[in-house]
Backbone as numpy.savetxt, mean C-alpha at the origin, in Angstrom:
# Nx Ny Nz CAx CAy CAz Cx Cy Cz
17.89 13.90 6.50 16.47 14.16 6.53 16.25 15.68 6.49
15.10 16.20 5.36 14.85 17.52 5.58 14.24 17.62 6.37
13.81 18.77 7.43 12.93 19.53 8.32 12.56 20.33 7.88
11.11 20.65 7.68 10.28 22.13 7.09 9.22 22.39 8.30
9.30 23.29 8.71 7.76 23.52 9.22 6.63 24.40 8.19
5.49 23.94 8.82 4.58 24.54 8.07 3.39 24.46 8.62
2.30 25.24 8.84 1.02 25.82 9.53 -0.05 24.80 8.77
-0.98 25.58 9.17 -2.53 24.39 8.63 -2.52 24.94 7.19
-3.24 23.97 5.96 -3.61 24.68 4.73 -2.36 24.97 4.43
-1.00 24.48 4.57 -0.09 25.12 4.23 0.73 23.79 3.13
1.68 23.82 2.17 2.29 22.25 1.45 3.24 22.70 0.98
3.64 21.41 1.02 5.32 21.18 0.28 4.95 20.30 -0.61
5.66 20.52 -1.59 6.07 19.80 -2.84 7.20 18.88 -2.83
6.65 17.81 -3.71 7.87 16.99 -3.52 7.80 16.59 -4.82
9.07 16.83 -6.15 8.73 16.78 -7.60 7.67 17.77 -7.57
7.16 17.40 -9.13 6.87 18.18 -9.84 5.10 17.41 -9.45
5.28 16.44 -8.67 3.88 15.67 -8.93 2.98 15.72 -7.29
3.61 15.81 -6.61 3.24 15.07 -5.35 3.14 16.28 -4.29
1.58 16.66 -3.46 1.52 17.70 -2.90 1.28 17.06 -1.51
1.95 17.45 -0.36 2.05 17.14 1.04 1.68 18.27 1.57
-0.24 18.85 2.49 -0.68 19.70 2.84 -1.32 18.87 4.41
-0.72 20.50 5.39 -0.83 19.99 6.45 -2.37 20.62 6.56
-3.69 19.50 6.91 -4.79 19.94 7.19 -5.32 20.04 8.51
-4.58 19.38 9.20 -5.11 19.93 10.99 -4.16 19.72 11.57
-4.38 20.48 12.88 -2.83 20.06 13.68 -4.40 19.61 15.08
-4.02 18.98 16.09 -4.84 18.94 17.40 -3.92 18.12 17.96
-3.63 19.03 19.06 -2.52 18.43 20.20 -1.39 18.46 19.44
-1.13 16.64 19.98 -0.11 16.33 19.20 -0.16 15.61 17.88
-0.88 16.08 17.39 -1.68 15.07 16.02 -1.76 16.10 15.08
-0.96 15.57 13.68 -0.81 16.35 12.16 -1.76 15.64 11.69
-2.53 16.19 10.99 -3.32 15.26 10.03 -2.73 15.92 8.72
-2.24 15.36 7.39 -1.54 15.27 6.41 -2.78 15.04 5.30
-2.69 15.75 4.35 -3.44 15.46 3.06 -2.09 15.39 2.21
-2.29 14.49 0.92 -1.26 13.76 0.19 -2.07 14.01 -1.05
-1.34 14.36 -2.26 -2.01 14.29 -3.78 -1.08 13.94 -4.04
-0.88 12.80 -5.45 0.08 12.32 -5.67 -1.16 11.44 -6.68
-0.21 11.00 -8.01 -0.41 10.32 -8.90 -0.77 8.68 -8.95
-1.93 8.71 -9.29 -2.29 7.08 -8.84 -1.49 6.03 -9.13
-0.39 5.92 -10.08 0.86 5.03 -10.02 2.15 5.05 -8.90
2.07 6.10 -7.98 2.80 6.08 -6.67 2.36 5.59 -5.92
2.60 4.38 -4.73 1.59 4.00 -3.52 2.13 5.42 -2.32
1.07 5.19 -1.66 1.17 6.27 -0.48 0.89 5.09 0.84
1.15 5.16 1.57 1.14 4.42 2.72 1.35 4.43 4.02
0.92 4.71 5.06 1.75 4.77 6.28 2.72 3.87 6.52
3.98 4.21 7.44 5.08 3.55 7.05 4.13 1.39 7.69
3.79 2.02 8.83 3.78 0.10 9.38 2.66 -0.44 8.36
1.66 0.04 7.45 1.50 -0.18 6.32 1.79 -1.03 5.22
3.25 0.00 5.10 4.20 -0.50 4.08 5.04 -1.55 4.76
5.04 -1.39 5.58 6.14 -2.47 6.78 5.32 -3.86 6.03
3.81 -3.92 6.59 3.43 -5.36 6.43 3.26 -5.66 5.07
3.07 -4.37 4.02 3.16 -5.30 2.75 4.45 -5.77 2.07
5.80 -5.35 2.81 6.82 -5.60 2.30 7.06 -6.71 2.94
6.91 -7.00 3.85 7.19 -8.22 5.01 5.71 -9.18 4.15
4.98 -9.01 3.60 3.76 -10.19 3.20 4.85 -10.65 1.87
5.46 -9.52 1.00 5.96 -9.67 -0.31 7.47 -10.60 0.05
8.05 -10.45 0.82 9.20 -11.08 1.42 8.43 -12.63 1.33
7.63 -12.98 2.41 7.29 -14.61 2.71 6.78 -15.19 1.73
5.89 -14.36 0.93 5.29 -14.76 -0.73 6.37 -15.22 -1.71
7.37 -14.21 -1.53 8.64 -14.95 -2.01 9.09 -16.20 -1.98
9.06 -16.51 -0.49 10.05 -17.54 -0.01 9.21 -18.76 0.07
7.93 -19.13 -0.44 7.02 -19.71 -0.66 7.59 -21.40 -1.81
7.12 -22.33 -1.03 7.84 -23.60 -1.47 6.53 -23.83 -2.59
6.71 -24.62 -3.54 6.01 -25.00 -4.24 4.36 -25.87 -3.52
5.02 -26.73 -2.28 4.13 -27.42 -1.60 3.36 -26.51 -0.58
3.88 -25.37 -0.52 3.03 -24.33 0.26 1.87 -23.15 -0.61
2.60 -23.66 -1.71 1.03 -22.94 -2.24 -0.07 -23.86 -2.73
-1.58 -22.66 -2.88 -2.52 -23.92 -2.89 -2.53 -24.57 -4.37
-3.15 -25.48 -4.64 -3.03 -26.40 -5.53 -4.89 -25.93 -6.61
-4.12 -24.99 -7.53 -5.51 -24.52 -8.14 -6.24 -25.43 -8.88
-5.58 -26.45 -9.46 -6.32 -27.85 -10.25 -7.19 -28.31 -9.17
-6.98 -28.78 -8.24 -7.37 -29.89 -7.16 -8.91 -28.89 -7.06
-9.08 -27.57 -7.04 -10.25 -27.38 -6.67 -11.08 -27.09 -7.77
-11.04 -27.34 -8.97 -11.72 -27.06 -10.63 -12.17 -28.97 -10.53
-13.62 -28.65 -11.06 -13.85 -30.02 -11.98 -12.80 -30.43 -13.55
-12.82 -31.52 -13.76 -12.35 -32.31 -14.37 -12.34 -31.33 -16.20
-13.84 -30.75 -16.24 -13.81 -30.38 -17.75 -13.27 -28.87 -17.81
-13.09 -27.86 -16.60 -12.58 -26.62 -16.67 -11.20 -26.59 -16.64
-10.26 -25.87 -17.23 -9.16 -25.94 -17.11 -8.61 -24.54 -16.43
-7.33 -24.06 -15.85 -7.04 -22.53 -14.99 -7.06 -21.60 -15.93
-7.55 -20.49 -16.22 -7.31 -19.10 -16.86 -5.57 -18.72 -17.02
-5.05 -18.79 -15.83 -3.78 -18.80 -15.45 -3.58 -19.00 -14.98
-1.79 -19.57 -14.72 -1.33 -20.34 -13.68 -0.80 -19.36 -12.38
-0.87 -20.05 -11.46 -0.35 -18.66 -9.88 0.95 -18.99 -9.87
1.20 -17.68 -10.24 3.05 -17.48 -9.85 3.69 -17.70 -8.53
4.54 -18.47 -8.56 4.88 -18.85 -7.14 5.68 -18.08 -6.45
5.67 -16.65 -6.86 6.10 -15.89 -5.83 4.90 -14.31 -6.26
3.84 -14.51 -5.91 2.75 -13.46 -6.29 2.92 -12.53 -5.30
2.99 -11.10 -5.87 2.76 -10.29 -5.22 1.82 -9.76 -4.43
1.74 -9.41 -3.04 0.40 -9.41 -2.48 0.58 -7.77 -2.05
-0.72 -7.54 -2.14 -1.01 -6.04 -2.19 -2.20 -5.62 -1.13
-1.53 -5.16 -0.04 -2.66 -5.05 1.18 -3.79 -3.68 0.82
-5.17 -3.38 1.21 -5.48 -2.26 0.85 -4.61 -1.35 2.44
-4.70 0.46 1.94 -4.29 1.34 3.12 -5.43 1.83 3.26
-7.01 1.95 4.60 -7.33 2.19 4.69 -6.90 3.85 4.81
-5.35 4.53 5.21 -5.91 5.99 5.39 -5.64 6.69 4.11
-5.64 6.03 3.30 -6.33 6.98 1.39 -8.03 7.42 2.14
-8.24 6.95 3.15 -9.84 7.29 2.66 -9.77 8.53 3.79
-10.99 9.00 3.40 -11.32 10.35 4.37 -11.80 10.10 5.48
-11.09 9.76 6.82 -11.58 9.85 7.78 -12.27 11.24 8.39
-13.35 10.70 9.04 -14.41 11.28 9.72 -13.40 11.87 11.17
-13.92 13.22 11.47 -12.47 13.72 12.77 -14.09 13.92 14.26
């Protein structure tokens, strides 16, 4: 693991893409601003914990455990597409957004 320190208003780079700027420090609390390319997820780690742990059980998903998309369509509509029986589930990360301090 690297160790850097660095002051308020201050960033590290990581690649050529991704800017990690420390915007407040109080107490014991960093608050972190992140730029980074909208095809990278950013996440806090327990975050990422539960969407990897949702993507794990989605996996392991029996045919009789998923829901049954016919059973709830009338008779003359047919499905757009069928649900993959191991769908990826994608939690939102509320801290992309700008919390209020």
């Amino acid at each position: 693991m690297l160790v850097l320190s660095r002051q308020r208003d201050e960033t590290i780079m990581i690649g050529n893409d991704i800017e990690l700027t420390v915007v407040d420090i109080r107490g014991d609390k960093v608050r972190l601003g992140i730029k980074a390319p909208s095809h990278i997820a950013v996440h806090r780690k327990e975050v990422y914990d539960a969407i990897k742990r949702e993507n794990e059980e989605a996996a392991h998903l029996s045919n009789s455990e998923l829901p049954n998309a016919s059973s709830s369509m009338s008779g003359t509509q047919k499905p757009s597409a069928s649900i993959p029986a191991a769908g990826r589930v994608k939690l939102q990360d509320s801290s992309r957004r700008k919390e209020s301090a």
